[in-house]
C-alpha positions as CSV (number, residue, x, y, z in Angstrom):
1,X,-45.4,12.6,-157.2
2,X,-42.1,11.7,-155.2
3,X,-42.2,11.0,-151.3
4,X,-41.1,13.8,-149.6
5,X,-39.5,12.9,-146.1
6,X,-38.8,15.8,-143.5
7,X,-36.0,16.2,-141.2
8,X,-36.7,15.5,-137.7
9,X,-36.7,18.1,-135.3
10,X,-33.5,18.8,-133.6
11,X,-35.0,18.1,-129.9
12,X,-36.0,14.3,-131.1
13,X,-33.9,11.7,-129.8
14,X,-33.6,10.4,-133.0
15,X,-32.4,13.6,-134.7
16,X,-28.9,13.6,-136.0
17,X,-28.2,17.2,-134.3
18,X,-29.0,16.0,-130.9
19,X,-27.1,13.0,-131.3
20,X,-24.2,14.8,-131.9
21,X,-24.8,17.2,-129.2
22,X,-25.1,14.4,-126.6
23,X,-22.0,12.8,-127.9
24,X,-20.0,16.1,-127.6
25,X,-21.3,16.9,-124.2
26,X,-20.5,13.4,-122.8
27,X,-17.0,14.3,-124.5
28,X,-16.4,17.3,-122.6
29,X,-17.7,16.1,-119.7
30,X,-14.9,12.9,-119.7
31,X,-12.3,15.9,-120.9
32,X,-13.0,18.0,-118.1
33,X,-12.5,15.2,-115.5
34,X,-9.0,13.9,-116.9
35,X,-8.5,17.9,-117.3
36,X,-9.1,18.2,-113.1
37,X,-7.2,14.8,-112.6
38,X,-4.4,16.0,-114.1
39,X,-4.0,19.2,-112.4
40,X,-4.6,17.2,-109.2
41,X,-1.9,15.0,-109.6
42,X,0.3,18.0,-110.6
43,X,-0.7,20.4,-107.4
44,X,-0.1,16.9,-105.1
45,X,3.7,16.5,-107.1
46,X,4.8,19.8,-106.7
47,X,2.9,19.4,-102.8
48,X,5.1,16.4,-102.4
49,X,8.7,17.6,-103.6
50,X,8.4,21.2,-101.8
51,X,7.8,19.2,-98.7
52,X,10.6,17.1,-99.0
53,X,12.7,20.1,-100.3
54,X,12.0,21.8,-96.9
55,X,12.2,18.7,-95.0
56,X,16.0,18.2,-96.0
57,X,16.4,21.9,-95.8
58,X,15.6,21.5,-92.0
59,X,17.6,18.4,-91.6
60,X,20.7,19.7,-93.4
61,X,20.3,22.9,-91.2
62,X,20.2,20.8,-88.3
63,X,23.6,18.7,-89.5
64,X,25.0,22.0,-90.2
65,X,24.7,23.7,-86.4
66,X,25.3,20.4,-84.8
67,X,28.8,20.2,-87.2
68,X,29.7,23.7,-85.5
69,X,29.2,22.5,-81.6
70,X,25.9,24.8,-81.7
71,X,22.8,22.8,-82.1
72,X,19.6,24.4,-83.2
73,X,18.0,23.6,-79.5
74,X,15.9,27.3,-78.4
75,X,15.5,28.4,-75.3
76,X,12.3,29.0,-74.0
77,X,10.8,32.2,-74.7
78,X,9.7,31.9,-70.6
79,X,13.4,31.9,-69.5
80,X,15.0,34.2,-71.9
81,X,13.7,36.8,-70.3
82,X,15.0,35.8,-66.9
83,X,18.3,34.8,-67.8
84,X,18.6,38.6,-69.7
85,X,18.0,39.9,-66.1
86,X,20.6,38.0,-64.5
87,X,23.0,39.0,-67.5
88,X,22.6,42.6,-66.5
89,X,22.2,43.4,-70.0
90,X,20.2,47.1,-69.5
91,X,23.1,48.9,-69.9
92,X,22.3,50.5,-73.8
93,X,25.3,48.6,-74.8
94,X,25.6,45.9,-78.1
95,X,24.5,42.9,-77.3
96,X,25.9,40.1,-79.1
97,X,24.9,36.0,-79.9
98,X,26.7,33.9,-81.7
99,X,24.7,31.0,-82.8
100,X,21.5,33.0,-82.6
101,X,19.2,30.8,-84.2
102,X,15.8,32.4,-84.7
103,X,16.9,35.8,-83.1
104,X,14.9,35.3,-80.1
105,X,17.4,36.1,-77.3
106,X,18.1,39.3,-79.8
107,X,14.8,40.5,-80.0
108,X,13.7,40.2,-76.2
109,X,17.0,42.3,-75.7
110,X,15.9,45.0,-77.6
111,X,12.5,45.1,-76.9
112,X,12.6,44.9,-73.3
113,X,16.3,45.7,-72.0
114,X,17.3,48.6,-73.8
115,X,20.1,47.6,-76.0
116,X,21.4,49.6,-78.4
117,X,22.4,47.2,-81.2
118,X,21.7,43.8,-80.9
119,X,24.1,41.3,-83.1
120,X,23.6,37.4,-83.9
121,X,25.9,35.3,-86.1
122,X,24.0,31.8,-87.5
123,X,25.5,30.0,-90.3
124,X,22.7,27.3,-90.5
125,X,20.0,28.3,-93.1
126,X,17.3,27.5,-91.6
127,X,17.3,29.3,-88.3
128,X,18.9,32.4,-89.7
129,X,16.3,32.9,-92.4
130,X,13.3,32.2,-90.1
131,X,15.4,35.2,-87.9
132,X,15.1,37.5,-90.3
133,X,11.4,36.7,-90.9
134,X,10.8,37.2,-87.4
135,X,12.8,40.8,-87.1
136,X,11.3,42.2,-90.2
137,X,7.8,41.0,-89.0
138,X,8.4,43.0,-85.8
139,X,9.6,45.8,-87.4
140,X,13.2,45.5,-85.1
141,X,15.0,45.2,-88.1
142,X,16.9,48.6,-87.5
143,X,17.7,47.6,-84.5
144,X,19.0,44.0,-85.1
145,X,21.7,42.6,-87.3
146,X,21.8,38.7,-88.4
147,X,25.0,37.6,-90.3
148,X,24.9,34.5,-91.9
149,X,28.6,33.3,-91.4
150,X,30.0,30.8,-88.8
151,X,30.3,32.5,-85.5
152,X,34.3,31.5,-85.5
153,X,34.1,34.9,-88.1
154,X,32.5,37.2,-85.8
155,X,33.9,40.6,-85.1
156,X,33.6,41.6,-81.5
157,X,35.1,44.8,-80.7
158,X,32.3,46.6,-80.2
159,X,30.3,43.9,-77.8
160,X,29.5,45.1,-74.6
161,X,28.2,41.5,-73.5
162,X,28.2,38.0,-75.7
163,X,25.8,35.7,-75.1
164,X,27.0,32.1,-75.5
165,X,24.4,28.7,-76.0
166,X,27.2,26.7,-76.9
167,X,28.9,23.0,-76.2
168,X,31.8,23.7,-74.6
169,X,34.4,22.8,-77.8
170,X,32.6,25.4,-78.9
171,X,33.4,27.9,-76.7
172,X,37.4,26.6,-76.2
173,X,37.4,27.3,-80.2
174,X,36.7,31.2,-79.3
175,X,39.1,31.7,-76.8
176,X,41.8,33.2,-78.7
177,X,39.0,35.6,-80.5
178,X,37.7,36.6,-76.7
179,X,41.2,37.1,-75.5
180,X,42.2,39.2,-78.7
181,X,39.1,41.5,-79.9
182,X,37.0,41.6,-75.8
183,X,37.7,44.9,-74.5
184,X,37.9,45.4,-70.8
185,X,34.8,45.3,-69.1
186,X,33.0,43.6,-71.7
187,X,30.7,40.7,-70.5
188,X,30.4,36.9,-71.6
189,X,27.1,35.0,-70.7
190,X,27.3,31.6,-71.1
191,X,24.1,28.6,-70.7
192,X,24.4,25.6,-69.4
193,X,28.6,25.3,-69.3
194,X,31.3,27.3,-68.0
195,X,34.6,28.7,-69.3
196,X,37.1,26.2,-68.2
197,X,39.7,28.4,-69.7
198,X,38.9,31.6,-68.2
199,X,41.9,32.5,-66.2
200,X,43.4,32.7,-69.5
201,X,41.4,35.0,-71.0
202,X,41.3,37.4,-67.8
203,X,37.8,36.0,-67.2
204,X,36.4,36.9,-64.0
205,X,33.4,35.1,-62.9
206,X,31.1,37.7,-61.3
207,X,28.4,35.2,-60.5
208,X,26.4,32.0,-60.9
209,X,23.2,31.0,-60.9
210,X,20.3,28.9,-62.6
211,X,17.0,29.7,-64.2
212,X,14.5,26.9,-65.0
213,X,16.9,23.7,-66.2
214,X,20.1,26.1,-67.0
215,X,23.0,26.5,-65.4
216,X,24.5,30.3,-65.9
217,X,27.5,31.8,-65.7
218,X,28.7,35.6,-65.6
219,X,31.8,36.6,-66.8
220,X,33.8,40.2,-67.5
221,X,36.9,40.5,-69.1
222,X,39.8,42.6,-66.5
């Protein structure tokens, strides 16, 4: 009569089965760690370039306006309002900026002073898409129109009043377009500097004044 040996049960230690099991679970378990690792080093790559992407987005925005004498600097959202009423703006008129940045100056003109169109040229990317953002995300977007072209391009026949945040080369660069496309009784509001051309655009300076740190200046065309 032969020995006859029995397998082990599967739940011993010693069993082959559970050996294997054990070995496979440690395995997954190692797997699923280097699975996590990777896909954290991934996530924290991608993290890392879109950052930097944006970062010299903004930079090269900020190059861009600066190149074209109209920094992306905003006025406060407390003054806007204030210099608006000095403009004399409530008139139902088209209102335009050039170098409008985010569109706020646009947006408090047509929420709160009754303008009938409200038009902002900003070539810098930037600003102008963060505009849109902002006109969409308060619904104005009927109301307000950004073109993305350097202000230089701007077509203002139909402005009633032009507001100007601009160094003053600038604002020497659009005399000819004032003195050519303005129609009489149009307006020109300009922060912080004057005209010094004025006389040759048939700029008279109605008034001056200053709210908080800036210097303002009220112009029509005769």
């Amino acid at each position: 009569m032969g020995l006859f040996f029995r397998p082990l049960p599967e739940w011993l230690p010693g069993s082959s089965s559970s050996s294997l099991q054990i070995t496979t679970s440690g395995e997954c378990r190692l797997f699923d760690v280097e699975i996590i690792r990777i896909l954290f080093l991934f996530f924290f790559v991608v993290f890392e370039i879109a950052f930097l992407s944006f970062a010299v987005f903004v930079l090269a925005s900020g190059f861009i306006s600066q190149a074209k004498g109209a920094p992306y600097v905003p006025l406060p959202k407390k003054s806007i309002k204030n210099i608006l009423k000095f403009a004399e703006i409530e008139n139902g008129g088209d209102f335009y900026d050039l170098g409008s940045g985010d569109g706020r100056v646009l947006i408090e003109a047509v929420k709160n002073f009754r303008v009938k169109r409200a038009v902002g040229y900003e070539i810098s990317p930037w600003p102008y898409w963060k505009s849109r953002f902002l006109i969409r995300y308060q619904n104005l977007k009927e109301k307000i129109d950004i073109f993305k072209e350097d202000f230089q391009n701007s077509d203002l026949r139909e402005a009633d009043s032009v507001f100007l945040y601009l160094y003053p080369e600038a604002v020497k660069k659009l005399i000819p377009k004032f003195k050519e496309e303005l129609a009489f009784g149009s307006r020109i509001i300009s922060a912080s500097f004057p005209i010094d051309e004025s006389g040759k655009l048939d700029l008279k300076l109605i008034k001056t004044g200053k709210i908080d740190r800036f210097n303002l200046f009220l112009y029509e065309k005769i």
